[in-house]
N, C-alpha and C positions, 0 to 999 in steps of 0.2 A: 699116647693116649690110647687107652685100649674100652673100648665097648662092647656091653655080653648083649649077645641074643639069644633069645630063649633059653638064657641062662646055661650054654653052652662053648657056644662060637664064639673068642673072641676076632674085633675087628680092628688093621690098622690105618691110620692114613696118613698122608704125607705128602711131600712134591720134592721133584728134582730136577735136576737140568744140567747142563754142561755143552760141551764140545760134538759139533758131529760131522763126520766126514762122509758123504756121499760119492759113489762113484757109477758112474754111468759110461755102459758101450756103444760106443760110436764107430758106425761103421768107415773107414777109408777105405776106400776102390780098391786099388790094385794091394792095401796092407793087409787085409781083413779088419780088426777089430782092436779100439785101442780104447782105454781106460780113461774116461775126464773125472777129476775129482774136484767137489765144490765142499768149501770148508761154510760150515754156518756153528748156528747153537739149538737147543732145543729148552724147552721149560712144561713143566705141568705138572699133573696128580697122581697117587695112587692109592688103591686101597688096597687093604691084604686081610685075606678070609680064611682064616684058619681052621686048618680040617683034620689033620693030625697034628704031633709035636713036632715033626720035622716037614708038615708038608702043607702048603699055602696056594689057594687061589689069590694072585694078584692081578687084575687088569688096571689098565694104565689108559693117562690120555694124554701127548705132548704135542705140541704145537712148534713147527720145527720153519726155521728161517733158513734158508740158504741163497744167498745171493738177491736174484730177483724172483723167486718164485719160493711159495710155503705153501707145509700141509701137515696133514695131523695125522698122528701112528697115533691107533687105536691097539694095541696087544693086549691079549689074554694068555700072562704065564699059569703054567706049571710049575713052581716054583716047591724045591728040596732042599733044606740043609744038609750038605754033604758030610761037612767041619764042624765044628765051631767057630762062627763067625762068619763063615765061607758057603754061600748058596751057591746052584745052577738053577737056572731058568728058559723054559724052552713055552714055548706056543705060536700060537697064529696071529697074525698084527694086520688088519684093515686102515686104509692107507688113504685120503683122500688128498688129491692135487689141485690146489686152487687154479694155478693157471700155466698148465705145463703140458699137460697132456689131453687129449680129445677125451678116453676113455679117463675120465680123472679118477675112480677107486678103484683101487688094488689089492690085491689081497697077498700077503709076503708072509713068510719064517722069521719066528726070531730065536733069538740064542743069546742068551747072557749067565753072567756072573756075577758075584758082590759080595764085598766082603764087609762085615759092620764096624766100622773106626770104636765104634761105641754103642751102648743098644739103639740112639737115638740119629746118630749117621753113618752113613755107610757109601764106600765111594764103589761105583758100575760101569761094566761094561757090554755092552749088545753087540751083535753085526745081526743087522736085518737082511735076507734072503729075499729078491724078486724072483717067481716063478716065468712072468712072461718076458718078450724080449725087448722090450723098453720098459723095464720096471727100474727101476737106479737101486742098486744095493748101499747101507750102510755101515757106519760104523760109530756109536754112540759109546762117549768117553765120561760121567759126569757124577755128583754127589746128589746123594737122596737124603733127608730130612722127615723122620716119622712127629708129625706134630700131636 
């Protein structure tokens, strides 16, 4: 579905979800620091604001389950058609944790790519970057749908 603004801009939107792996540092005494990974899924929207032919604001919002605790990745790509068919996307992603951490927003990196099966789906992939030292970094695996 594509909508013009001021008869310029088109805009898209969509939802996607899939697969996400989490991995968070845990300190051991005398080891230093070892990897726990929690496997969950994630789901939600996106829009995509076109600014050039190859170059797209999309920000997103998913609502991510893992285990016992969830929270929502808020990111704003940068998003390039490198290919055809073949994006990269990089921006900042605002992080809220229901019930995991005292400091519950966060503010992380993201980095992905996607390739469009069709102009209508297209299967992604992320790794989210935590800056501070209990942030949990990801890794989002999942298909996107432009409705």
């Amino acid at each position: 579905m594509f909508l013009t603004i001021n008869g310029q801009s088109q805009v898209e939107f969509g939802v996607k979800g899939g697969l996400n792996l989490t991995f968070f540092r845990t300190s051991q005494e005398e080891f230093g620091f070892s990897p726990e990974t929690f496997t969950g899924f994630y789901g939600g929207g996106f829009a995509g604001f076109n600014v050039e032919d190859d170059f797209t604001i999309q920000p997103e919002i998913l609502y991510i389950v893992l285990n016992d605790f969830n929270f929502v990745n808020a990111p704003v790509y940068a998003k390039y058609e490198v290919a055809q068919k073949v994006s990269f996307l990089v921006g900042p992603s605002i992080n809220y944790f229901f019930e995991f951490f005292s400091n519950k927003l966060k503010v992380r990196a993201d980095i992905a790519t996607s390739y469009n099966i069709t102009p209508e789906f297209d299967v992604h992939m992320k790794y989210t970057l935590g800056f501070q030292e209990v942030t949990p970094n990801g890794l989002f695996i999942g298909l996107g749908w432009k409705i």
